[in-house]
N, C-alpha and C positions, 0 to 999 in steps of 0.2 A: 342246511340253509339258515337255519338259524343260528349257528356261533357264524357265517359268513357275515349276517348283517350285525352281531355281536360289534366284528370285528373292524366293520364298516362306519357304526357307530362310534366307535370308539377312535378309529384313525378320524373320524369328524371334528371331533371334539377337541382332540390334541391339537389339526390346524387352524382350527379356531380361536384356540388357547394362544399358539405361536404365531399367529396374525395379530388377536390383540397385544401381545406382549411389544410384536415392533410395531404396533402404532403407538401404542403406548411411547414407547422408545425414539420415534418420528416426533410425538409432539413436543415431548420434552428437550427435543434437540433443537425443537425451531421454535419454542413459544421460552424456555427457561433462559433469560437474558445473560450475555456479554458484558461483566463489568467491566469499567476498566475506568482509570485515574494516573493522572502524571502530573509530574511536576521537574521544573524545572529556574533554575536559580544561577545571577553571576552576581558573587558579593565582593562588589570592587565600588566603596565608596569614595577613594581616593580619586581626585583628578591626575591626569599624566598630559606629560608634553607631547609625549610619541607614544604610537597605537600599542597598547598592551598588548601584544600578543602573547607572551609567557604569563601573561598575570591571569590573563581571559580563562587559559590553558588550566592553570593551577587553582585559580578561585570557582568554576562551572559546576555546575551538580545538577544531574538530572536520574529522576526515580519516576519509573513507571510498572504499573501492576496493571494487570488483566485476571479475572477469575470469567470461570464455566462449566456447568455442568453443576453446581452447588459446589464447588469447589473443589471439584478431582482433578478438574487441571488450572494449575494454577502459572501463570508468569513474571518473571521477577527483571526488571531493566535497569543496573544501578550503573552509574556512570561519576566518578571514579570509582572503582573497585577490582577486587579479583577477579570476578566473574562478570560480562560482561552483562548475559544473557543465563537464567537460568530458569528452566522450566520444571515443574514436580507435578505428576502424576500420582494421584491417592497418597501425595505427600513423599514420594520417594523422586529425589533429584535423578533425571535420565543424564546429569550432562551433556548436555547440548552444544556445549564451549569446545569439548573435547572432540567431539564427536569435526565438529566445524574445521576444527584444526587437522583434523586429520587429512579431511576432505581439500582444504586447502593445500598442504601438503601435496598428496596426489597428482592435483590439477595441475601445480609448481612443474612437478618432474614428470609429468607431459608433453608441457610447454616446452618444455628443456630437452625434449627429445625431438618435437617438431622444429625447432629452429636449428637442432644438428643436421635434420634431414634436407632443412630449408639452406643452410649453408653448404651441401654437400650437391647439391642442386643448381647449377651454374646454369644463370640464362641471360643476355644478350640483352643491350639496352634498349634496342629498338623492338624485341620481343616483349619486353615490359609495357613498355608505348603502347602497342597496341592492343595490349590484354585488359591496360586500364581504361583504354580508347574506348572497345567493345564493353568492358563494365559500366560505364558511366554511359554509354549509347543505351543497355538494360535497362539501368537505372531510371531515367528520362521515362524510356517508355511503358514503364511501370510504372511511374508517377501519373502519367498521364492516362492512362488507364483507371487506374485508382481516381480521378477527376471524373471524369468521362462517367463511372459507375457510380460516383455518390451524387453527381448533380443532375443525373436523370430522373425521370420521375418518379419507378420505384425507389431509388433512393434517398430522395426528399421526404418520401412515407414513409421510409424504415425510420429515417432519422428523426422524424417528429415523433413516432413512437418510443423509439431508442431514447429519447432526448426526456420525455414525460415522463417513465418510466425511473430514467435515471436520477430525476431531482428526486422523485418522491426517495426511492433509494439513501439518497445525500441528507434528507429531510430525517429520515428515522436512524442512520447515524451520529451527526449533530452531538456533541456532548452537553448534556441539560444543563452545566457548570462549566464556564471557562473565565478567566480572567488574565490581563496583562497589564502591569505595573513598574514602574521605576524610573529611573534617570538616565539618558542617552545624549554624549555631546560625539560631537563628529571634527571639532577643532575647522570648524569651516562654517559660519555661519549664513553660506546660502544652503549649503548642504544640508543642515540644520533646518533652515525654515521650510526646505520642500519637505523634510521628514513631521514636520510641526502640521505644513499644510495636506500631506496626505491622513496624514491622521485624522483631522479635522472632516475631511471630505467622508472619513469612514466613519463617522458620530452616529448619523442617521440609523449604522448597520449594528456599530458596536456597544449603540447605547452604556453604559456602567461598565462595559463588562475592557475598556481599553483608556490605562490612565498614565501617559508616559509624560514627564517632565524630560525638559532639555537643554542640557550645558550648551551654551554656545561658542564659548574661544577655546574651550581645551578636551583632551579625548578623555571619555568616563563611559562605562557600563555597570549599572548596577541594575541589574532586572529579576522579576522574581514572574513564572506564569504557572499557572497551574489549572485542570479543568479535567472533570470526570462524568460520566455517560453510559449509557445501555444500550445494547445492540442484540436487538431479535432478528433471526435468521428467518423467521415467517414474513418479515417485508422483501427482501430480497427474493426469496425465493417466489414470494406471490409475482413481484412484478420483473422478473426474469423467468417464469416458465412460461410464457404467454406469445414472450419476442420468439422462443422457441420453435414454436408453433406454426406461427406467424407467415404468411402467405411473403411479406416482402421482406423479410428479413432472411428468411430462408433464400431468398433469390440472391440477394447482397452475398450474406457468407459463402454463398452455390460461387459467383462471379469473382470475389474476392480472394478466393481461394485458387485462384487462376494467377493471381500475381506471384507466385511462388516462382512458376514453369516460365512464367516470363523474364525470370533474374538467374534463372539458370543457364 
């Protein structure tokens, strides 16, 4: 009896051990912050007669980094470059570029197999007619449906939840640094003054952080933006396990998941 409770003991202890270990491991996943910083730049200080597109193409540069986890994963976004996309795990590159290309590949000679099958497939004009007749009759009545479900009255609660919810969400991603800056002609000076006058109208929102000058007769891009931020995975998750729950949300996705069988 006594090496039983030994033994009992002891299995106690270890799940104790291995519960704290992944809470341990839980909070640090959702309280240890998402950095992340980009930038982005067109250095075209020349005026042009006709819209740069080659010059836009060749002068653009955009660099964005994300770290997590203290830095075991890391992601790298450089635009022009070799790599488009590169992410490192405890510092070793998994190729991801490679990995994508393959994938794309595959999908390619799929596709190229489905439109062999699709051209090998002969069907009749007036067959067509009415397949796309009866699709677009689907369509309709899934739209309407999808109407009908969110402007009832559990609907209207889900979405004022869904809705509250979701700014704060927007709110704790937010980057605590952004800025946009430089010179913008459109070679069309009404074009021009509504881009001057939309600006102007976002002052109130963009205080300091939005400073565009504006060529007016000729086309010019010279922009420079850039802005870096923190992302805790404990705000999402706080105010997404709750919609979860949730008496009328659960009714919504229960109804809306009905618009599937209606499009088939």
């Amino acid at each position: 009896m006594a090496v039983f409770l030994t033994i009992l003991k002891w299995l106690g202890i270890i799940l104790l051990v291995l519960l704290a270990v992944i809470l341990v491991i839980l909070l640090i996943i959702l309280l240890d912050p998402i950095k992340y910083s980009a930038r982005a730049a067109v250095d075209d200080p020349e005026r042009h007669e006709e819209f740069p597109v080659s010059v836009l193409r060749e002068k653009s540069e955009v660099k964005a980094f994300i770290s997590w986890l203290f830095g075991i994963l890391k992601v790298f976004v450089t635009y022009p470059g070799n790599e488009l996309i590169t992410v490192k795990i405890f510092g070793k590159d998994i190729k991801i570029m490679d990995r994508l290309k393959k994938k794309e590949t595959g999908e390619k000679e799929t596709e190229e197999e489905q439109e062999e099958e699709e051209e090998k497939e002969e069907t009749s004009l007036s067959e067509k007619i009415d397949a796309a007749a009866a699709k677009a009759e689907k369509i309709i009545n899934a739209v309407d449906y999808v109407h009908r479900v969110l402007t009832g009255s559990c609907g209207r609660r889900a979405f004022r939840k869904v809705s509250r919810r979701l700014s704060r969400i927007l709110d704790s991603v937010m980057p605590d640094h952004w800025k946009i800056g430089g010179n913008v002609g459109l070679n069309d000076p009404c074009l021009n003054g509504k881009l001057t006058g939309f600006t102007s109208m976002l002052m109130p929102f963009t205080d300091e952080h939005l400073g565009i000058d504006t060529e007016w007769n000729l086309y010019r891009c010279n922009m420079n933006a850039e802005m870096a931020g923190k992302i805790r995975l404990i705000t999402p998750v706080k105010e997404t396990v709750p919609l979860i729950f949730d008496k009328d949300c659960r009714k919504m996705i229960k109804k809306l998941k009905k618009v599937k069988s209606k499009l088939q």
